[in-house]
MIZA-675921 format. One record per atom (N, C-alpha, C): x, y, z. Coordinates in steps of 0.05 Angstrom, whole numbers, padded with zeros to 5 digits, always signed. Each point is the difference from the previous one (the first is absolute). Layout:
<nodes>
XYZ ...
</nodes>
This chain:
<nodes>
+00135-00569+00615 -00021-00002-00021 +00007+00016-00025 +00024+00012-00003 +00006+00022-00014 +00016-00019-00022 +00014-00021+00000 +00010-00016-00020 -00031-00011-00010 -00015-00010+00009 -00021-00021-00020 -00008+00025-00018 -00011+00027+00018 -00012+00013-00028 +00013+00002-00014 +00025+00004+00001 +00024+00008-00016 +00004-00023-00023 -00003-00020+00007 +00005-00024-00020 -00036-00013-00005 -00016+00008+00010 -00035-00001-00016 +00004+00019-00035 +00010+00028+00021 +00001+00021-00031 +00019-00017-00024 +00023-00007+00009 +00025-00002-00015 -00023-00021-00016 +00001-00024+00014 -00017-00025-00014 -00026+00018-00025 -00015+00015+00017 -00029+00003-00020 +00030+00026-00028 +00017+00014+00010 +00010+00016-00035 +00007-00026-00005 +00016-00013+00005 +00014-00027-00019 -00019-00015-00021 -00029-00006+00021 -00008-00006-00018 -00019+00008-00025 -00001+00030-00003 -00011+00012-00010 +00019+00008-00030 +00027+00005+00011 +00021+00007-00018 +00007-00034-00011 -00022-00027+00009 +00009-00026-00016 -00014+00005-00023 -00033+00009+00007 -00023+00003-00021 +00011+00020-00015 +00004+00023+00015 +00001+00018-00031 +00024-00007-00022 +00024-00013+00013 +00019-00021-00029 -00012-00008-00004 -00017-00018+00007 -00014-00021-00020 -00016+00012-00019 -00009+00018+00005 -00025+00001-00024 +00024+00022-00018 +00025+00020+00016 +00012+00011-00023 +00017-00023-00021 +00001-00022+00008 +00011-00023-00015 -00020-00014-00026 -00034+00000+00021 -00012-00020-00017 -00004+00031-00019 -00007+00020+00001 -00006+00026-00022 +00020+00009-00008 +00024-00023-00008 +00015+00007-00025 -00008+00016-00025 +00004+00021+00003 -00010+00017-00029 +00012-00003-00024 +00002-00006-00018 +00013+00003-00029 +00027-00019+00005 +00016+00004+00015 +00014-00018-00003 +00004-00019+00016 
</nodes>
């Protein structure tokens, strides 16, 4: 059972580190 949590966590940072690019992409500042 020690791989699923292992790859639940991996999955929920992945997708956290997808959102926060995105919004550092869409809040292009100045240039």
């Amino acid at each position: 059972p020690f791989k699923v949590a292992i790859i639940a966590v991996a999955r929920v940072l992945l997708t956290q580190l997808n959102a926060i690019l995105r919004e550092q992409r869409n809040y292009r500042p100045g240039i």
